[in-house]
Biopython code that builds the backbone (N, CA, C, O; Angstrom):
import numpy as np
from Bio.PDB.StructureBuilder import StructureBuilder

atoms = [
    (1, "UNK", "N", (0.821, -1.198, 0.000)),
    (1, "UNK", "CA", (0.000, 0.000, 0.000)),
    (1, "UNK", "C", (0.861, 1.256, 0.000)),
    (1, "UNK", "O", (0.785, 2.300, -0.647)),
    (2, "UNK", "N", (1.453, 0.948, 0.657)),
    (2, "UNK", "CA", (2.734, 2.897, 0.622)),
    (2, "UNK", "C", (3.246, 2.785, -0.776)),
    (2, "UNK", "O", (3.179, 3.767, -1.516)),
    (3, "UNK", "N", (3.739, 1.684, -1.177)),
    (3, "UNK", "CA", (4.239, 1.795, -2.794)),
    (3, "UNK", "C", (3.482, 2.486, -3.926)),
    (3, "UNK", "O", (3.925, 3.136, -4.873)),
    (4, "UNK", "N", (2.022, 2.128, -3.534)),
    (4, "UNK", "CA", (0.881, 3.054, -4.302)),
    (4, "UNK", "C", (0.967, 4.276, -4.040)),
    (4, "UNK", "O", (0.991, 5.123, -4.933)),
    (5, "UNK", "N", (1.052, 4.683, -2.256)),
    (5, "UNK", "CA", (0.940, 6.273, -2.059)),
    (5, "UNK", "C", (1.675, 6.437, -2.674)),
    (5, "UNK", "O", (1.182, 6.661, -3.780)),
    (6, "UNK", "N", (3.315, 6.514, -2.722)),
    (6, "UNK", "CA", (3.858, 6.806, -2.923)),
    (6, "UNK", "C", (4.168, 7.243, -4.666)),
    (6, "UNK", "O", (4.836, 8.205, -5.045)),
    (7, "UNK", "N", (3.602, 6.422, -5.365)),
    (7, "UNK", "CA", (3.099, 6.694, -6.631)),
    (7, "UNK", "C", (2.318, 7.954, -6.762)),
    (7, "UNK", "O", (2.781, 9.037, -7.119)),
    (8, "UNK", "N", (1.345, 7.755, -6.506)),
    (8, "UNK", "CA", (0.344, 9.395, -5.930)),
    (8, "UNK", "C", (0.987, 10.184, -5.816)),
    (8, "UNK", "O", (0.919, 11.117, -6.616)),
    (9, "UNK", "N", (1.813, 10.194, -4.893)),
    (9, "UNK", "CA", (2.574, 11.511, -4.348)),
    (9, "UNK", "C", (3.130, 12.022, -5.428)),
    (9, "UNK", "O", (2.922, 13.130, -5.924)),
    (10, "UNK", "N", (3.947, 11.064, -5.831)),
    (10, "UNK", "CA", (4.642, 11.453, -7.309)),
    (10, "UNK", "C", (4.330, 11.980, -8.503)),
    (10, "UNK", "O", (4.864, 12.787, -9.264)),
    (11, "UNK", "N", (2.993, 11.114, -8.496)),
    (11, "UNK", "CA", (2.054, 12.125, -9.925)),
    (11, "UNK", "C", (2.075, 13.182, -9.808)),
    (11, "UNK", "O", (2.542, 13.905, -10.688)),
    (12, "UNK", "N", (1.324, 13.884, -8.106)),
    (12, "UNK", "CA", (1.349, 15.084, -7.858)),
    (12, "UNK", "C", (2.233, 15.964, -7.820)),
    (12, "UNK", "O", (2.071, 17.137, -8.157)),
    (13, "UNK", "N", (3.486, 15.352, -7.308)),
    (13, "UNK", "CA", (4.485, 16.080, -7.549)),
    (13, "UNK", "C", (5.095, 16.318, -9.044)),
    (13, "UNK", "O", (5.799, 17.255, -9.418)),
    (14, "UNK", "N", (4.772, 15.555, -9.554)),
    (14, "UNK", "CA", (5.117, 15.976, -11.594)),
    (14, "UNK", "C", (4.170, 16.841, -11.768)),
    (14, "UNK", "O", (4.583, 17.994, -11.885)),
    (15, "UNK", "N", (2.790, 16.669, -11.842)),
    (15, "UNK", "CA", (1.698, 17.739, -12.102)),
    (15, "UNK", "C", (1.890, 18.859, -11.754)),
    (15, "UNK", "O", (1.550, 19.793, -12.479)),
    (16, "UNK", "N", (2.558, 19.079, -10.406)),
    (16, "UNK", "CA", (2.478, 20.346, -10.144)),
    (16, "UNK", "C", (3.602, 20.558, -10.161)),
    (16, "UNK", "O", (3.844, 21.376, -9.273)),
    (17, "UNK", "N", (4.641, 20.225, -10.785)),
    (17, "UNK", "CA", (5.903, 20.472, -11.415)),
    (17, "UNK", "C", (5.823, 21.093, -12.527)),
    (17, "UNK", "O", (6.540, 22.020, -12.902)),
    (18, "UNK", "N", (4.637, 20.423, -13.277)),
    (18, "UNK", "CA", (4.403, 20.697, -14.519)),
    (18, "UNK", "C", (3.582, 22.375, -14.648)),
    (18, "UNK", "O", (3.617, 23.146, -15.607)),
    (19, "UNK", "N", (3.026, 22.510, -13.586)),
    (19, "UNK", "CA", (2.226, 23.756, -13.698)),
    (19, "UNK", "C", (3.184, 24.744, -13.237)),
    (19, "UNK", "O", (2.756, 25.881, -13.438)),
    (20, "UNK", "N", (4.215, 24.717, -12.745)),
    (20, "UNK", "CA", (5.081, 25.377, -11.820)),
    (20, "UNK", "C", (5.865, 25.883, -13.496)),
    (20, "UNK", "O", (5.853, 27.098, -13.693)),
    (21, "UNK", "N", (6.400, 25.143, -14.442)),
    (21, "UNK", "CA", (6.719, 24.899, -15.333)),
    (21, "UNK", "C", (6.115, 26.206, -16.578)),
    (21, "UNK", "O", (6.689, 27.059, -17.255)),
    (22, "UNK", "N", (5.249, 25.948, -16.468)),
    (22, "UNK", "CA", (4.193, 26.788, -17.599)),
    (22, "UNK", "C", (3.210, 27.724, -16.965)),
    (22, "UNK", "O", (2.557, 28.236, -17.874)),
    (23, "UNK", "N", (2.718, 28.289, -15.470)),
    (23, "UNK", "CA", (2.797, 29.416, -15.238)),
    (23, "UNK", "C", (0.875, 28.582, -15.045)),
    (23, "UNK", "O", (-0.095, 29.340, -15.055)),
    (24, "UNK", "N", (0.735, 27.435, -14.932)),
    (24, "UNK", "CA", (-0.654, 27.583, -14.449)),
    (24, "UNK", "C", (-0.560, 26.458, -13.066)),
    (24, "UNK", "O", (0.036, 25.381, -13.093)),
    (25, "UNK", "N", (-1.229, 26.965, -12.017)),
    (25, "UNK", "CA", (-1.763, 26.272, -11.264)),
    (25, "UNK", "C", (-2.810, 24.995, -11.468)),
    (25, "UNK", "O", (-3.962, 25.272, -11.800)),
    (26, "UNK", "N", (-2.527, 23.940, -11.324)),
    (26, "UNK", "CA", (-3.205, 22.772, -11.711)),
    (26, "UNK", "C", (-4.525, 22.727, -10.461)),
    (26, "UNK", "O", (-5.587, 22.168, -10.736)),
    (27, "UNK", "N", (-4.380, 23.145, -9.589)),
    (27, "UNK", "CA", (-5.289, 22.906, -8.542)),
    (27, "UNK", "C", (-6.692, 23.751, -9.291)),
    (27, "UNK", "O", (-7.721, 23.220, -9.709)),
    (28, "UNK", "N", (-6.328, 25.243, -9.292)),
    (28, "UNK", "CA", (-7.358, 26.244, -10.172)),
    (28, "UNK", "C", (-8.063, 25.754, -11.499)),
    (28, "UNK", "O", (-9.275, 25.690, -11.707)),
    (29, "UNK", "N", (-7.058, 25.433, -12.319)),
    (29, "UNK", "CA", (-7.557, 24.802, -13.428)),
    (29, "UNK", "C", (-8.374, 23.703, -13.040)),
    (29, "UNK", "O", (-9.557, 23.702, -13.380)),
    (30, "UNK", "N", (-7.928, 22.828, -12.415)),
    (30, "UNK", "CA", (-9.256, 21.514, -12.114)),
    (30, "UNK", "C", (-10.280, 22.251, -11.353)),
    (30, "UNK", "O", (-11.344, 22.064, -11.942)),
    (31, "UNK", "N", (-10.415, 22.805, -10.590)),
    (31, "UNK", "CA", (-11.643, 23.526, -9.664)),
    (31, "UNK", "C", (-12.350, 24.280, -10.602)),
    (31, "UNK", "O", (-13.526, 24.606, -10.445)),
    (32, "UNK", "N", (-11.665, 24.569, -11.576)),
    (32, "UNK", "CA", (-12.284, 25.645, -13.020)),
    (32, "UNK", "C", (-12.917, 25.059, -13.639)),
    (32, "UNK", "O", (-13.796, 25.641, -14.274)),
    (33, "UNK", "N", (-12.754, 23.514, -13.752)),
    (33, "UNK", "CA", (-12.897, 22.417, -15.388)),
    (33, "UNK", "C", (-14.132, 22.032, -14.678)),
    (33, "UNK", "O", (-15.257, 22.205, -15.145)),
    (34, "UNK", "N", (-13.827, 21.400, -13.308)),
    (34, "UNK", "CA", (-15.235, 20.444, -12.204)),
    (34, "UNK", "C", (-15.979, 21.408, -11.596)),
    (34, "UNK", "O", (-17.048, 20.970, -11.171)),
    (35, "UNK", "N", (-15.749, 22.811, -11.366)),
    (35, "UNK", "CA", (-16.802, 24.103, -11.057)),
    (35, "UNK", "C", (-18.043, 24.327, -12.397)),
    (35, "UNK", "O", (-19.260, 24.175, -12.496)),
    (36, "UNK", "N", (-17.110, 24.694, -13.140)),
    (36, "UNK", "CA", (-18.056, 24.966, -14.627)),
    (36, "UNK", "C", (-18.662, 23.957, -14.984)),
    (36, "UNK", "O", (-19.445, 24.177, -15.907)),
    (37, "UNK", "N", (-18.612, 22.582, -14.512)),
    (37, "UNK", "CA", (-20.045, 21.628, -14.966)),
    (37, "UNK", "C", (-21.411, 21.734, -14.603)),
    (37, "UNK", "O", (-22.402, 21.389, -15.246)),
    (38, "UNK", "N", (-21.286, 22.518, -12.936)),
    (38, "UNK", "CA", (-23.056, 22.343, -13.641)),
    (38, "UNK", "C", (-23.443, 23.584, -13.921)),
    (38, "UNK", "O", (-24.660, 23.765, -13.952)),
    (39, "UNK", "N", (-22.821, 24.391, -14.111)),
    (39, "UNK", "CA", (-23.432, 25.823, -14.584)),
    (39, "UNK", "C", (-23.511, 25.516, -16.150)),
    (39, "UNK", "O", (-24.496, 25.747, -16.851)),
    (40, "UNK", "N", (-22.403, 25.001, -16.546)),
    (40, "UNK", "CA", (-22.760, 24.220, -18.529)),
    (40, "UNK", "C", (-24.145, 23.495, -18.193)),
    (40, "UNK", "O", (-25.061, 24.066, -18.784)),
    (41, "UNK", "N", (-24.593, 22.371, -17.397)),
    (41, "UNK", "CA", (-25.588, 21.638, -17.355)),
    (41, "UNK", "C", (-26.973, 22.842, -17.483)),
    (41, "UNK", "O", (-27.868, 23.007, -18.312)),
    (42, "UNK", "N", (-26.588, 23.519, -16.212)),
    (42, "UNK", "CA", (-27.991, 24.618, -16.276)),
    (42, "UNK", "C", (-28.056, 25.784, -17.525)),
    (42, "UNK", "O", (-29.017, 26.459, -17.896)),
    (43, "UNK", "N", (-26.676, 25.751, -18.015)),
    (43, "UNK", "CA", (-27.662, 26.800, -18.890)),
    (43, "UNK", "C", (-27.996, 25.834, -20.409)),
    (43, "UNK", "O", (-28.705, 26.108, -21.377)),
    (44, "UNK", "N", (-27.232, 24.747, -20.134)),
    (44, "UNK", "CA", (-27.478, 23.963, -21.163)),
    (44, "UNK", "C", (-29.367, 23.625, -21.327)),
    (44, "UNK", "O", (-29.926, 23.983, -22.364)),
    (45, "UNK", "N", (-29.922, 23.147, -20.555)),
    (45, "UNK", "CA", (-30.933, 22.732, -19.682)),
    (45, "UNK", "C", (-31.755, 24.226, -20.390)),
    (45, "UNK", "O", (-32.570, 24.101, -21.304)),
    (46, "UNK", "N", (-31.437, 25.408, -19.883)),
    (46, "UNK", "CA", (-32.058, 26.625, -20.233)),
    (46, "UNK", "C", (-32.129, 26.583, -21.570)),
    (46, "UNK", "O", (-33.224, 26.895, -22.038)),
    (47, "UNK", "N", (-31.063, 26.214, -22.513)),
    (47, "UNK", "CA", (-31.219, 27.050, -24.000)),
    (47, "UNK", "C", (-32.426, 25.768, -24.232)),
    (47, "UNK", "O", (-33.479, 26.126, -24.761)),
    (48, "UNK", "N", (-32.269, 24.223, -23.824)),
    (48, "UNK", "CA", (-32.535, 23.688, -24.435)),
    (48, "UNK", "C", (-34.648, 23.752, -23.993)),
    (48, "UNK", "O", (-35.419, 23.142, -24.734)),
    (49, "UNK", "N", (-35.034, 24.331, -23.105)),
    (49, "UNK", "CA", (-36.467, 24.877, -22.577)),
    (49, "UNK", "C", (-36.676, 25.998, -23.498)),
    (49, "UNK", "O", (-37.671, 26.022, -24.222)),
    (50, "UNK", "N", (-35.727, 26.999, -23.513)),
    (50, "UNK", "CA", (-35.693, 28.382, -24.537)),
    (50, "UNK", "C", (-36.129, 27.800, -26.204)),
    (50, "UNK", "O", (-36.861, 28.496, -26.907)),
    (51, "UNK", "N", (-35.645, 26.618, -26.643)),
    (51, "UNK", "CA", (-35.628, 26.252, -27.891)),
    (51, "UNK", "C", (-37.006, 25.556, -28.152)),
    (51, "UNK", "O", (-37.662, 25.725, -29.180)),
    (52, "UNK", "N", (-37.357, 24.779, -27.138)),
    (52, "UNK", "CA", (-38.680, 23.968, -27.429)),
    (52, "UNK", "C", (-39.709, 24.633, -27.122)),
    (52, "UNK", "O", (-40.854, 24.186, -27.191)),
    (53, "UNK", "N", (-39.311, 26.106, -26.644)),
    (53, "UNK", "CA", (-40.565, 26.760, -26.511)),
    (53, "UNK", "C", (-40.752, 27.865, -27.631)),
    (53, "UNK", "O", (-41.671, 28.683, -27.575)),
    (54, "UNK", "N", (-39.662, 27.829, -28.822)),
    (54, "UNK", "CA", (-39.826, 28.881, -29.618)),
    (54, "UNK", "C", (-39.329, 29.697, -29.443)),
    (54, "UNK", "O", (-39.454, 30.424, -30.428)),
    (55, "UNK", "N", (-38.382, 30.416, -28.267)),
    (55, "UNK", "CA", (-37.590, 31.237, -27.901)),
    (55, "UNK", "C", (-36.512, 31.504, -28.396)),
    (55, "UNK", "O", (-35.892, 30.631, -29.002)),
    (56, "UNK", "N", (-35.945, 32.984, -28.237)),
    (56, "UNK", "CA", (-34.310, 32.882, -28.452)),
    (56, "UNK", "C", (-33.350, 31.835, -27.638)),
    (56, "UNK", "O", (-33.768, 31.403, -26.564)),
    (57, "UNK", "N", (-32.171, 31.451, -28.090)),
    (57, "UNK", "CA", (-31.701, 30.891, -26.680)),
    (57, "UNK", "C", (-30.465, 31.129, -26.814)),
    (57, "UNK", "O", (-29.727, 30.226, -26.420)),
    (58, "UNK", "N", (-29.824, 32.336, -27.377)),
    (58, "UNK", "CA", (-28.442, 32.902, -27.992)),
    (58, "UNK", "C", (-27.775, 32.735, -26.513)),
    (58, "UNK", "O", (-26.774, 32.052, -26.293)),
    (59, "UNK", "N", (-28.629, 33.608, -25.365)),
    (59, "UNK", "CA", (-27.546, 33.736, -24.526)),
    (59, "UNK", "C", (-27.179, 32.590, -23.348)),
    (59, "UNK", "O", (-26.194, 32.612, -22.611)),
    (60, "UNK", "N", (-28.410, 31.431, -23.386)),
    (60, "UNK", "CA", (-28.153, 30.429, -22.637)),
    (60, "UNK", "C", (-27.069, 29.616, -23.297)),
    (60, "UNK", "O", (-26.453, 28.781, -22.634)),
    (61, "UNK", "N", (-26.801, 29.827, -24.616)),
    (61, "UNK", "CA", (-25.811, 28.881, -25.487)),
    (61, "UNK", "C", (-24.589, 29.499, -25.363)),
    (61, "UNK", "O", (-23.796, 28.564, -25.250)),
    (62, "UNK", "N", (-23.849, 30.750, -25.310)),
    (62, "UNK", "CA", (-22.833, 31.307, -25.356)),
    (62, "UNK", "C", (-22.243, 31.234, -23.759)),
    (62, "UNK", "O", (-21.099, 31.417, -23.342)),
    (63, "UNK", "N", (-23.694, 30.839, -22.930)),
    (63, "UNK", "CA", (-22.959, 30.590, -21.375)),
    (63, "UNK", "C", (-22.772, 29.465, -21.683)),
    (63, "UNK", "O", (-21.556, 29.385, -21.861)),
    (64, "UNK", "N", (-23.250, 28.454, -21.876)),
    (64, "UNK", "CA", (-22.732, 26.958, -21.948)),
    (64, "UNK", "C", (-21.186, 27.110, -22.474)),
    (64, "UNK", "O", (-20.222, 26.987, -21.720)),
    (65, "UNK", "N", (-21.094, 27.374, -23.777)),
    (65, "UNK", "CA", (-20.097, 27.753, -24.594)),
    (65, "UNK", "C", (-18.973, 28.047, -23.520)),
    (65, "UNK", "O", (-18.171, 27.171, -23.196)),
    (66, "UNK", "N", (-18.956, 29.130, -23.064)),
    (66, "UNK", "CA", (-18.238, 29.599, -22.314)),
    (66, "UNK", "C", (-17.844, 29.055, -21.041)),
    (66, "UNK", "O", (-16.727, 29.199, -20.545)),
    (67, "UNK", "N", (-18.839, 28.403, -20.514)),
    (67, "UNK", "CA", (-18.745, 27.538, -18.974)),
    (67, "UNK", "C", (-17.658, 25.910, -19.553)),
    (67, "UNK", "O", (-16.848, 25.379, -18.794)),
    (68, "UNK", "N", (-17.981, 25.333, -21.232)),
    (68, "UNK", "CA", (-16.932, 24.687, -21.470)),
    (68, "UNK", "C", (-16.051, 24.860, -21.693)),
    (68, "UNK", "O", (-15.373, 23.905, -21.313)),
    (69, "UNK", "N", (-15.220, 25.902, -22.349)),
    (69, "UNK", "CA", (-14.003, 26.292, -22.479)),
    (69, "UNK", "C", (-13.532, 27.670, -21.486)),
    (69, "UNK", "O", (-12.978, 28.713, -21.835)),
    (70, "UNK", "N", (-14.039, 27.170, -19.978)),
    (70, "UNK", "CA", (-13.265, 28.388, -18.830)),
    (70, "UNK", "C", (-12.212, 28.001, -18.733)),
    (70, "UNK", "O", (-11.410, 28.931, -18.820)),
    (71, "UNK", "N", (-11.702, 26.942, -18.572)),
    (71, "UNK", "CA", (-10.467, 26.182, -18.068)),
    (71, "UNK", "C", (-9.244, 26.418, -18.769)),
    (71, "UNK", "O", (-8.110, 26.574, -18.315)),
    (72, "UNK", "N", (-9.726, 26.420, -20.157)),
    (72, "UNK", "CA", (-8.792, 26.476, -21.311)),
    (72, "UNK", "C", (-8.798, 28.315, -21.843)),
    (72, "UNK", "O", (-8.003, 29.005, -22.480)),
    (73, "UNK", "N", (-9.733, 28.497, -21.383)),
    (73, "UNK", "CA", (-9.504, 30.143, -21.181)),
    (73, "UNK", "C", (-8.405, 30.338, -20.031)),
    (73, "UNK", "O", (-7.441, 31.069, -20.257)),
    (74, "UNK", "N", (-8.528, 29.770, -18.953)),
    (74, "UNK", "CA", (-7.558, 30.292, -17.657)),
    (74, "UNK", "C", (-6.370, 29.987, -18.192)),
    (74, "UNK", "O", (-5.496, 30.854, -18.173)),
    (75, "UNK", "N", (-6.072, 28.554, -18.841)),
    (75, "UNK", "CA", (-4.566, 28.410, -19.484)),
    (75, "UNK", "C", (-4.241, 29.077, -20.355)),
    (75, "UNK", "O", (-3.012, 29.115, -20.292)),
    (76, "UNK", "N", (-4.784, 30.021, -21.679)),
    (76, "UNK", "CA", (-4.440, 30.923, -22.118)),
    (76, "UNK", "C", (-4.402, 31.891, -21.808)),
    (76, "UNK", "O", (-3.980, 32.754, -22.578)),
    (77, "UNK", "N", (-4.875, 32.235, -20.392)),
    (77, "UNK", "CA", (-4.422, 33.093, -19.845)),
    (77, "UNK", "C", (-2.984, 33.749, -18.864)),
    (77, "UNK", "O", (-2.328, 34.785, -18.760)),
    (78, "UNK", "N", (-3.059, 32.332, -18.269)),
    (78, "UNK", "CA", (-2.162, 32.460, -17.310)),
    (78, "UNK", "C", (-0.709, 31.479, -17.985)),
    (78, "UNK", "O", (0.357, 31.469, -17.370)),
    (79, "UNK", "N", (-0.806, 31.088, -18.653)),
    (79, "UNK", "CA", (-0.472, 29.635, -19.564)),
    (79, "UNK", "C", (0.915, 30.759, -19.872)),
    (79, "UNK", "O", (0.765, 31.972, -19.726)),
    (80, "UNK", "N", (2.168, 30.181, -20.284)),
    (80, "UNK", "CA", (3.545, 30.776, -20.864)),
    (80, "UNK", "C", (4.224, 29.798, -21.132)),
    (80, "UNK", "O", (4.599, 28.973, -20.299)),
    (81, "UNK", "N", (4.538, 29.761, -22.689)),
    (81, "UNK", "CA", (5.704, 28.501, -23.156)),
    (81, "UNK", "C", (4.443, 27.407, -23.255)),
    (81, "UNK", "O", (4.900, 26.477, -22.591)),
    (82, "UNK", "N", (3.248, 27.027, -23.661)),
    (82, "UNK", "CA", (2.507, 25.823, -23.427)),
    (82, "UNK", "C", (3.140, 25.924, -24.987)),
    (82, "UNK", "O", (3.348, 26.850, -25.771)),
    (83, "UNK", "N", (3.395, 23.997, -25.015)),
    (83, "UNK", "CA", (3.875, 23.730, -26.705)),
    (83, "UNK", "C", (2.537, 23.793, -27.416)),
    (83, "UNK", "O", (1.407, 23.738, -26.929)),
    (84, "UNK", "N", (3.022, 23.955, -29.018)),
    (84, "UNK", "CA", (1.862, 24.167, -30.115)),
    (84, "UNK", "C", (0.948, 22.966, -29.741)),
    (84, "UNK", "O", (-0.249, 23.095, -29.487)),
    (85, "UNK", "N", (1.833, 21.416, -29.727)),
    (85, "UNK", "CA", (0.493, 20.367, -29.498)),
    (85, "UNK", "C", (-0.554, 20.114, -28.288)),
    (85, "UNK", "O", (-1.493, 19.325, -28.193)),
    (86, "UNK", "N", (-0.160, 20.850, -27.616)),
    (86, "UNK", "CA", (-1.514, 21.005, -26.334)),
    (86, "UNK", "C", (-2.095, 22.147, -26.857)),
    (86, "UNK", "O", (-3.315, 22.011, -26.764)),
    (87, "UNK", "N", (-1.788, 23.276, -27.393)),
    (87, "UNK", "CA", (-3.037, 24.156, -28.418)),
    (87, "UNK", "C", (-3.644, 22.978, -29.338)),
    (87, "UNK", "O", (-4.844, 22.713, -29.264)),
    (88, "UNK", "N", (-2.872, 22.352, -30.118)),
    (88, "UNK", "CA", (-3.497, 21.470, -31.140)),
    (88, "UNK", "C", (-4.864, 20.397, -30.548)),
    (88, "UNK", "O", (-5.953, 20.115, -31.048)),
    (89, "UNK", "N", (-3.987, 19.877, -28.871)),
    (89, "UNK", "CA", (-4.728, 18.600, -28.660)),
    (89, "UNK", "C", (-5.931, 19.551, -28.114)),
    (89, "UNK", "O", (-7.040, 19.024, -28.027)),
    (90, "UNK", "N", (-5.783, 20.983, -27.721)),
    (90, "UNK", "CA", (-7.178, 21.613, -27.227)),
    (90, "UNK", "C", (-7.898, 21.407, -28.213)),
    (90, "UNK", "O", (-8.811, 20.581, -28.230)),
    (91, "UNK", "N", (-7.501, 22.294, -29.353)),
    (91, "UNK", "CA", (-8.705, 22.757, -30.375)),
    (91, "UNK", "C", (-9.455, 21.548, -30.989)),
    (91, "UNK", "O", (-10.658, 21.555, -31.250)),
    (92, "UNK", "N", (-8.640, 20.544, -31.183)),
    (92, "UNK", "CA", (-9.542, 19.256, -30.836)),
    (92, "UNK", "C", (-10.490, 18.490, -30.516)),
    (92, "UNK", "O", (-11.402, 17.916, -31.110)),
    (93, "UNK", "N", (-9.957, 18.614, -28.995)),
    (93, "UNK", "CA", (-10.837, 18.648, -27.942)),
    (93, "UNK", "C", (-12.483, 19.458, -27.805)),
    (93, "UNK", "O", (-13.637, 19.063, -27.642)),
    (94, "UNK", "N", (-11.779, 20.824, -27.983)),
    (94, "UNK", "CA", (-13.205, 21.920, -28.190)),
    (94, "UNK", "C", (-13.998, 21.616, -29.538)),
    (94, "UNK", "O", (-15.220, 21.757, -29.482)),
    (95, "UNK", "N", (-13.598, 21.334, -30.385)),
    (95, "UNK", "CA", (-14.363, 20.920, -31.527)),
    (95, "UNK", "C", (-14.924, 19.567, -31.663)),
    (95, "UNK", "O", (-15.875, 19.388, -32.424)),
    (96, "UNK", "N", (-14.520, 18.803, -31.129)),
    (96, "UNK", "CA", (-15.520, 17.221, -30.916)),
    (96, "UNK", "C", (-16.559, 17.654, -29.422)),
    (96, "UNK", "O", (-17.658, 17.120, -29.274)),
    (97, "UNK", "N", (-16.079, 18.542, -28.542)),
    (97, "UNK", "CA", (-17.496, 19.045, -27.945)),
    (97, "UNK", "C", (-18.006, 19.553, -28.314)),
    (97, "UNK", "O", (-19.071, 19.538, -27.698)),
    (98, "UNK", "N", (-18.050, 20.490, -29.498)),
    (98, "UNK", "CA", (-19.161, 21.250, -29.671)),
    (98, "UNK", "C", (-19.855, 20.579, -30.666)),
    (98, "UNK", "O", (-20.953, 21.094, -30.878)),
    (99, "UNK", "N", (-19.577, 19.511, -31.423)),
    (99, "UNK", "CA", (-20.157, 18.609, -31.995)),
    (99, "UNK", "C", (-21.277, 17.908, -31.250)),
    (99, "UNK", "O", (-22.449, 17.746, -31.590)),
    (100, "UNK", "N", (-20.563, 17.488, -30.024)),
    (100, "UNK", "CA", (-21.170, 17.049, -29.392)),
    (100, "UNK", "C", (-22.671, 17.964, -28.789)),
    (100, "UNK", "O", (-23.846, 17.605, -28.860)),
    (101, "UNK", "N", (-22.257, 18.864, -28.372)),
    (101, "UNK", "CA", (-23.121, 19.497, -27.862)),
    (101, "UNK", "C", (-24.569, 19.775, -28.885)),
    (101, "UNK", "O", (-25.761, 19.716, -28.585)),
    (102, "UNK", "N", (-24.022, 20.032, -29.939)),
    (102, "UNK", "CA", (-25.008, 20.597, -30.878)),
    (102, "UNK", "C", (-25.227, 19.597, -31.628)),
    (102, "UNK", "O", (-25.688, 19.764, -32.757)),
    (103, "UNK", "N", (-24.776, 17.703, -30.870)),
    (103, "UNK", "CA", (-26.156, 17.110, -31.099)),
    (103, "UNK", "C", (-26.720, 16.541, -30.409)),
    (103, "UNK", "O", (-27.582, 15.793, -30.868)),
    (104, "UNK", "N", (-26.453, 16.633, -28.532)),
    (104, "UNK", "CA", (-27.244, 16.531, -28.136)),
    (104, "UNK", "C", (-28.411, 17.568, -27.582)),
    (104, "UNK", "O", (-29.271, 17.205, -26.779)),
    (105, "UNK", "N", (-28.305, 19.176, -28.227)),
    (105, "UNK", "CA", (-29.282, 20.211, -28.126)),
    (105, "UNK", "C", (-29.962, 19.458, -29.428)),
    (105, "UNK", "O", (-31.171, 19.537, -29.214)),
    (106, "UNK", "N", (-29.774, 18.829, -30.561)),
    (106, "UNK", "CA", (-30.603, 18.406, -31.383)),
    (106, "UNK", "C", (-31.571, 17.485, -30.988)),
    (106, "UNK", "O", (-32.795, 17.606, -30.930)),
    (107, "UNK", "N", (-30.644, 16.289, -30.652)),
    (107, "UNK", "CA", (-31.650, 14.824, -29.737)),
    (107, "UNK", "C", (-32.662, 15.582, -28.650)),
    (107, "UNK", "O", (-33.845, 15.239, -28.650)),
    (108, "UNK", "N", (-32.326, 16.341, -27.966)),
    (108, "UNK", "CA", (-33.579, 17.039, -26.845)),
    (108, "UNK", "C", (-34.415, 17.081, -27.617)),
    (108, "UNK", "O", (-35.340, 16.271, -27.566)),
    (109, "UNK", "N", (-34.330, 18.220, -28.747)),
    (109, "UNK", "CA", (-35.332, 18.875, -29.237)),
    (109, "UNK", "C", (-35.957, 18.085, -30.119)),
    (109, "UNK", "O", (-36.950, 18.495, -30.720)),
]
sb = StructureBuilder()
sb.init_structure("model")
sb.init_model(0)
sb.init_chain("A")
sb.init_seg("    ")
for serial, (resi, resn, name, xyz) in enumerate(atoms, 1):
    if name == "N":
        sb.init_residue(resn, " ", resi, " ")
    sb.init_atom(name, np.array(xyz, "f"), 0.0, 1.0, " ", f" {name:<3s}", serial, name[0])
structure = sb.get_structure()
């Protein structure tokens, strides 16, 4: 069992080696990524009531929008020296969610 902690420890200590490294706090960023889920859920939830009722739902969608890519906002923010392929593996990333997203605002509706 300590051989495991001790593994742990170590991740953590690379991770936050790694943030120490490139100018972001890993603790913030995760509290940023697992904070902004259910505020994405609720306004998700909103556009998708706004839509089946005939409504606008511009601004419940641009909060969703925005509540998914806070995290990756804070790393371009605070972020220095991040290599091109973690921009690459983001934009990626953000583009198979918003795929996603805009089809499961379709399947609701």
């Amino acid at each position: 069992m300590d051989d495991v902690w001790s593994k742990v420890l170590a991740a953590r200590d690379g991770i936050m080696a790694l943030g120490a490294t490139y100018g972001v706090n890993p603790v913030i960023f995760a509290a940023i990524y697992i904070g902004a889920i259910p505020f994405f859920l609720l306004f998700t939830g909103i556009a998708v009531r706004r839509l089946r009722a005939g409504e606008a739902a511009v601004l419940p969608i641009m909060g969703a929008g925005l509540c998914f890519i806070s995290a990756y906002l804070y790393l371009a923010i605070a972020g220095r020296g991040i290599p091109a392929w973690v921009w690459g593996a983001l934009a990626l990333l953000i583009a198979y969610g918003a795929w996603s997203a805009v089809r499961s605002f379709r399947a609701r509706l």
